[in-house]
C-alpha positions as CSV (number, residue, x, y, z in Angstrom):
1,X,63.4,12.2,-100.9
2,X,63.1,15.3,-99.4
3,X,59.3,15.6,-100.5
4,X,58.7,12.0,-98.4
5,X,60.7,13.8,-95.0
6,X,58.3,16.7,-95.7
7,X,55.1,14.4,-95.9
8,X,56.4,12.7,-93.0
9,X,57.0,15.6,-91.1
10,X,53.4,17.5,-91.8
11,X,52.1,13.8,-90.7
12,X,53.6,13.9,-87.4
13,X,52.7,17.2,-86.7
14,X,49.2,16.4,-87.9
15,X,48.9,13.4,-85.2
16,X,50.3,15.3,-82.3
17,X,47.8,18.1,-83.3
18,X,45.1,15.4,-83.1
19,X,46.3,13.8,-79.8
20,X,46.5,17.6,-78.4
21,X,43.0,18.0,-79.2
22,X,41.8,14.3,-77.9
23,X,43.7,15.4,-74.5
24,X,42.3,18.8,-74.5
25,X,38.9,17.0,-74.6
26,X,39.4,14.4,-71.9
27,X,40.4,17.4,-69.2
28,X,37.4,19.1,-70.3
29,X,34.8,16.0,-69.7
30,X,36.5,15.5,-66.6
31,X,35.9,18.3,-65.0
32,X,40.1,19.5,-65.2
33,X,38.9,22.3,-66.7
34,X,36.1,23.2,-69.4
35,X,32.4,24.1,-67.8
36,X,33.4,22.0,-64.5
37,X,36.1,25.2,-63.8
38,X,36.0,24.0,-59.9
39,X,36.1,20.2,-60.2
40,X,34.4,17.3,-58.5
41,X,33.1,17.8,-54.9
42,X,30.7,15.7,-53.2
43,X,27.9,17.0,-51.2
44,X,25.9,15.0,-48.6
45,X,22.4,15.1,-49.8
46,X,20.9,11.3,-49.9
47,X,19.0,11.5,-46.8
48,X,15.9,10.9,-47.7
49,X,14.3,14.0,-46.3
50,X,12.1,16.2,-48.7
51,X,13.6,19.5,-47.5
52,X,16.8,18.3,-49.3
53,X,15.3,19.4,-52.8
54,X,17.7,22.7,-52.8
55,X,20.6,20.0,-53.3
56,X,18.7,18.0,-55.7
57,X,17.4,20.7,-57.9
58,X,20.9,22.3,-58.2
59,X,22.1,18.9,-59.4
60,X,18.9,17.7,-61.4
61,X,18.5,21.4,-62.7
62,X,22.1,21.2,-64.0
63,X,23.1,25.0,-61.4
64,X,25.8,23.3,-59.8
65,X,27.0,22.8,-63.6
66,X,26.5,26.2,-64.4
67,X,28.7,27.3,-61.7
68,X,31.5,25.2,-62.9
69,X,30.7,22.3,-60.3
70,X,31.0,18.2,-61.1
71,X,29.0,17.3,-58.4
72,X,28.5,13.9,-56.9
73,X,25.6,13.3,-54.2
74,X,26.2,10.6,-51.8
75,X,25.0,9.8,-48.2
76,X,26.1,10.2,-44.4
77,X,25.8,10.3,-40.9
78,X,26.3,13.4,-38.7
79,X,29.7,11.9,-37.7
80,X,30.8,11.6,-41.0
81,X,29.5,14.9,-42.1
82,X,31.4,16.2,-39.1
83,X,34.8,14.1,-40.4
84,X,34.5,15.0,-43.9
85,X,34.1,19.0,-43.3
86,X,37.2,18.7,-40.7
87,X,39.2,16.7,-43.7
88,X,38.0,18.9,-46.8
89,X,36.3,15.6,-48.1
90,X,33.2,17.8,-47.8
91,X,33.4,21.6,-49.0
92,X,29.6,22.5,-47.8
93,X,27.2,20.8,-46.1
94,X,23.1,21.4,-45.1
95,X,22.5,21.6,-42.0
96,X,20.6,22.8,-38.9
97,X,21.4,23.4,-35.1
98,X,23.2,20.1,-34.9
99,X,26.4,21.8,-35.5
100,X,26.3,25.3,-32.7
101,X,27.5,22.2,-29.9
102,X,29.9,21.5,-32.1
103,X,31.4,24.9,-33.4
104,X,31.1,26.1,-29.4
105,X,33.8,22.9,-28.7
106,X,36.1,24.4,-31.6
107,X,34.8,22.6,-34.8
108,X,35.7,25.3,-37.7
109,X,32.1,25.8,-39.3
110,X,30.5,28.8,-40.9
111,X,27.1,29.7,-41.8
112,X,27.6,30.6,-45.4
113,X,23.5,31.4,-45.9
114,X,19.7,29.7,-44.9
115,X,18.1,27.8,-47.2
116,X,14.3,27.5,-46.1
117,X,11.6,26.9,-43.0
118,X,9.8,24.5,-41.3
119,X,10.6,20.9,-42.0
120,X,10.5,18.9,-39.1
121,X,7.1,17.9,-36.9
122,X,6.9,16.6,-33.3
123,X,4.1,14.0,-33.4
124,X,1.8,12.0,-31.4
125,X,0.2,8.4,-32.1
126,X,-3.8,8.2,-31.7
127,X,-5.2,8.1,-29.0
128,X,-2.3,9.0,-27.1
129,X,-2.4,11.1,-23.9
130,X,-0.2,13.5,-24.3
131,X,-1.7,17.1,-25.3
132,X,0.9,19.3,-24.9
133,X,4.6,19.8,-24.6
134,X,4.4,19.4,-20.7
135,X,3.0,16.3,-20.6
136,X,6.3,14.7,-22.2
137,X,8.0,14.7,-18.7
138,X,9.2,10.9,-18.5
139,X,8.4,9.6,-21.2
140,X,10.7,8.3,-24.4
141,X,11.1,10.5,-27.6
142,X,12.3,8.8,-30.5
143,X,14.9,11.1,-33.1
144,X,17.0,9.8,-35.8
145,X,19.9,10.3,-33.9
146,X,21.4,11.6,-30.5
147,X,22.5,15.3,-31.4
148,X,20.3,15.5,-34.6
149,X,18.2,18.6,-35.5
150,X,15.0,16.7,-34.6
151,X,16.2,16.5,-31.4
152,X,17.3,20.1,-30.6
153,X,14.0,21.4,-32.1
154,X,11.8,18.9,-29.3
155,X,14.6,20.1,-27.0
156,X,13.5,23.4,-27.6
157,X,9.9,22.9,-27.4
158,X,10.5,20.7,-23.9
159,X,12.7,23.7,-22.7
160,X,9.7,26.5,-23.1
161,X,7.2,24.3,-21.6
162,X,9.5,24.5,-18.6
163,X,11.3,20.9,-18.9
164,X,14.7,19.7,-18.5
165,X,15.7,18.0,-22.0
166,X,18.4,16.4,-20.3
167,X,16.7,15.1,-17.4
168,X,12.9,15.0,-18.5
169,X,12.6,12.8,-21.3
170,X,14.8,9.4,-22.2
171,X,15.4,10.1,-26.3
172,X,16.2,7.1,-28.4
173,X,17.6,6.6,-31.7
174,X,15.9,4.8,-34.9
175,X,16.1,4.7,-38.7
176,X,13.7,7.3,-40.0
177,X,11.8,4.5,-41.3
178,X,11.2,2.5,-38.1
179,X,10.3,5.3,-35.8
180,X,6.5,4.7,-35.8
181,X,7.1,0.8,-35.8
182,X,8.9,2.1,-32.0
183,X,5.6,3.4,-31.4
184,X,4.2,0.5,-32.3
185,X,6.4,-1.5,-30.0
186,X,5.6,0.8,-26.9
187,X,9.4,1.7,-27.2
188,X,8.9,5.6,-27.6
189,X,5.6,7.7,-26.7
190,X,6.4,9.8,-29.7
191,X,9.2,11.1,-32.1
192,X,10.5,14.2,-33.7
193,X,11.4,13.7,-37.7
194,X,12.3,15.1,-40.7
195,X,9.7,15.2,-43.1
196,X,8.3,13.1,-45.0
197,X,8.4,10.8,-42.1
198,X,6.6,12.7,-39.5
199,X,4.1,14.0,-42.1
200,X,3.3,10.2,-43.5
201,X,2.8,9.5,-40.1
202,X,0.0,12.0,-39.5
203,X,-1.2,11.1,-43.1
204,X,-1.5,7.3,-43.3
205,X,-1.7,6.4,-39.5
206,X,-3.8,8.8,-37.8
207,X,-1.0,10.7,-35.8
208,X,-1.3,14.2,-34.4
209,X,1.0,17.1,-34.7
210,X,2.3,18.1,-31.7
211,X,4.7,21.3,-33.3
212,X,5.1,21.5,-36.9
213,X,8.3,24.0,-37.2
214,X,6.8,25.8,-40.4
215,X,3.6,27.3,-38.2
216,X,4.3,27.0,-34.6
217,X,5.5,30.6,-33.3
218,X,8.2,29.2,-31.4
219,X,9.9,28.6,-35.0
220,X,7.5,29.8,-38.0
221,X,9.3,32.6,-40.4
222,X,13.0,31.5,-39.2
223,X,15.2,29.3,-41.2
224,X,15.8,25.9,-39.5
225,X,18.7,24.6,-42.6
226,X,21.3,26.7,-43.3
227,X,24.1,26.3,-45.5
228,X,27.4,25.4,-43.4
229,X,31.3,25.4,-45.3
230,X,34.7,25.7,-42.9
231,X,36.8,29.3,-42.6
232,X,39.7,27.2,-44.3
233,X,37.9,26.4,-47.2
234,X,36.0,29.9,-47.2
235,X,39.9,31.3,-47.2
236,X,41.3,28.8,-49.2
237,X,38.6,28.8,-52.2
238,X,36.4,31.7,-51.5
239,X,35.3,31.5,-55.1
240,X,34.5,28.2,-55.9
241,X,32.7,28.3,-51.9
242,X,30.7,31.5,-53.6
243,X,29.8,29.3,-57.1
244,X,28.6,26.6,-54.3
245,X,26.4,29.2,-52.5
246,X,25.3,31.3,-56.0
247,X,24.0,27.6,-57.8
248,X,21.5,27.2,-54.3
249,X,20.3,30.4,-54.1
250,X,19.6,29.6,-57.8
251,X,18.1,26.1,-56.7
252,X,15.9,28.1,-53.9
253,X,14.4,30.5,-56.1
254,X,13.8,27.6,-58.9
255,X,11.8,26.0,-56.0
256,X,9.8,28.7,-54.6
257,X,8.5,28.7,-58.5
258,X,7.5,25.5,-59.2
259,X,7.0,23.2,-56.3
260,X,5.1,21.0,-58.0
261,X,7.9,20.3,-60.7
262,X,10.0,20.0,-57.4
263,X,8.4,17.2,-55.8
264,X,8.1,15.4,-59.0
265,X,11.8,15.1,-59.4
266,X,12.2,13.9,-55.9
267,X,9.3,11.1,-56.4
268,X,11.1,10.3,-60.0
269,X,14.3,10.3,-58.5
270,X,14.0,8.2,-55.3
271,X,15.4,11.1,-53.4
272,X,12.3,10.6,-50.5
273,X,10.3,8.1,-49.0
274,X,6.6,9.0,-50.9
275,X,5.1,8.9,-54.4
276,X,2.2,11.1,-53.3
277,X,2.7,14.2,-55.6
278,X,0.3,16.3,-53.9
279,X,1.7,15.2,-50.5
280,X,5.0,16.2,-51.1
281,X,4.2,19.5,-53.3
282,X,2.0,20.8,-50.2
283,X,5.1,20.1,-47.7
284,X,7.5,21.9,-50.3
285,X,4.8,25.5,-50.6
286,X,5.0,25.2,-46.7
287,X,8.9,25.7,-46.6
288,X,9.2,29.2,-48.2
289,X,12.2,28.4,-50.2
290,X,14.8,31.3,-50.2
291,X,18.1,31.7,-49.9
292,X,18.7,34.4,-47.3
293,X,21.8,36.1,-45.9
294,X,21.1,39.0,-43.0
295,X,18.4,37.2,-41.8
296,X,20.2,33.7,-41.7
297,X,22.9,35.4,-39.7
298,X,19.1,36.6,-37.4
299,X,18.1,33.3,-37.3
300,X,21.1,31.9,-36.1
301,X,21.1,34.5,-33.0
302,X,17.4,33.1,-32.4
303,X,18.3,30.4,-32.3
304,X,21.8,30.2,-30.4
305,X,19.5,31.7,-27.0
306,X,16.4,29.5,-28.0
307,X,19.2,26.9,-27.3
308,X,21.1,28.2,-24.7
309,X,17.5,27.8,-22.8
310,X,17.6,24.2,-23.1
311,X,21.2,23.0,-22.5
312,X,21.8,21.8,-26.3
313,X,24.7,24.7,-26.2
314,X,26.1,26.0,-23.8
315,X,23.8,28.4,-20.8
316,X,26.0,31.3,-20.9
317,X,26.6,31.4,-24.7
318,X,26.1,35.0,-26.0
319,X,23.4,35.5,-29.5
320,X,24.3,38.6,-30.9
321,X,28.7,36.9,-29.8
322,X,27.6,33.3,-31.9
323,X,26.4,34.7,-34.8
324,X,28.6,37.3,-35.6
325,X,31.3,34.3,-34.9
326,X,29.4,31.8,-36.7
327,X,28.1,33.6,-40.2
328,X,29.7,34.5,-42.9
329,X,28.5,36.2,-46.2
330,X,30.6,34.1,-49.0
331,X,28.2,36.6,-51.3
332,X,29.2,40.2,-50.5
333,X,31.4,41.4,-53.1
């Protein structure tokens, strides 16, 4: 009798050992702990432009993994961007000059790094008449949304060729995908994008670049996407914010090394609106893909007057004031 307790007893022990172990394993595949140390996050990068390949890499290239990260890529608006920073829904973010308005009326945003150069192009259909940035005054330009980064840089451009972007121009809003059928419709003389879209336009319909960001001086050599996260989150994680930032630094160099490789994944993947390999690899080599630091913060002060100039923040705002305010190294040690 007392041999059958004792078999009974190494049996139980033997099954709550097992169901341990099972447990143990399902915390570790979902991301409780394990190589996902940090959890799920999400992290807006399903917009369809090609300058988003330091998100996709560090997902595709398994870096956000490496640095203990589950992460899920998923789609939004600037206003739900905005929402999901304020709430924590969204820990980081890539993003431009959209956000200085924003930070300047109290939003709690930090530049946490820049990410690359030159991916946005002002352009012009055939034939048009305009030649320069002057000739803009009264007409339509068409953005992918009122507030957007495309819009601040052809503010920017209108502002040194003397114009009022406020008063100058009439912008209106499209789908990225529709803004040449606006041309087409005589409802916009021309339109600032992200690229691909401007790009495709000058490569399958005969447009003309009016500024590309990556070569015109007003913007070539300075980072127009940085990487943004909130002080709350930078104080309330600083180490899982500094994983974020180490697994796109990582992404950034991988780019910069094989371009090629790059673009392929974001054909394969769906992750932009071209199959042309060669297309898209030439756009990547032209965005001098590094993670940078000091001269993010730079940029940022560049930018902030470049700005000021035009009305998109505020006249009297103060460069070297904004970007000691606005970036923060989540790096230094």
């Amino acid at each position: 009798m007392k041999e059958i307790k004792k078999l009974a007893a190494i049996l139980i022990i033997t099954l709550m050992t097992v169901s341990l172990y099972a447990c143990s394993k399902d915390k570790t595949a979902s991301g409780e702990s394990g190589k996902y140390k940090y959890g799920k996050l999400k992290i807006q990068a399903l917009g369809g432009g090609a300058c988003g390949a330091p998100s996709y890499i560090a997902y595709e290239k398994g870096f956000f993994a490496e640095e203990g990260l589950d992460v899920e890529l998923v789609s939004g608006t600037l206003d739900e961007l905005k929402t999901g920073l304020a709430t924590g829904e969204f820990l980081v973010t890539n993003g431009d000059f959209q956000y200085f308005p924003s930070i300047q009326q109290g939003m709690d945003l930090k530049v946490i790094g820049g990410l690359h150069k030159g991916c946005i192009k002002v352009v012009l259909p055939p034939n048009s008449s305009i030649k320069t940035a002057k000739d803009l005054k009264g007409k339509n330009i068409g953005v992918d949304e009122i507030g957007g980064t495309p819009m601040s840089v052809a503010s920017m451009l209108l502002g040194n060729a003397g114009l009022d972007p406020q008063k100058d121009v009439t912008w209106k809003p499209f789908p990225l995908d529709q803004l040449t059928q606006a041309v087409e419709k005589g409802e916009v003389d021309a339109f600032a994008a992200w690229d691909p879209f401007g790009a495709l336009a000058v490569k399958d319909k005969g447009y003309t670049i009016l500024s590309d960001i990556s070569t015109d001086p007003l913007f070539a050599g300075k980072s127009c996407c940085f990487l943004y996260s909130t002080k709350k989150q930078i104080d309330k994680n600083p180490d899982k914010i500094a994983a974020i930032a180490r697994a796109y630094q990582k992404a950034d160099q991988w780019i910069s090394q094989h371009p090629e490789e790059t673009a392929q994944f974001e054909i394969e993947k769906k992750y932009v609106a071209t199959d042309d390999l060669k297309f898209l690899t030439d756009l990547i080599k032209s965005y001098s893909y590094e993670f940078t630091t000091d001269k993010a913060k730079d940029d940022v002060r560049y930018f902030a007057e470049q700005l000021s100039k035009t009305g998109f923040v505020k006249k009297d705002t103060d460069p070297d004031k904004f970007a000691n305010e606005v970036y923060y190294d989540v790096l230094k040690k």
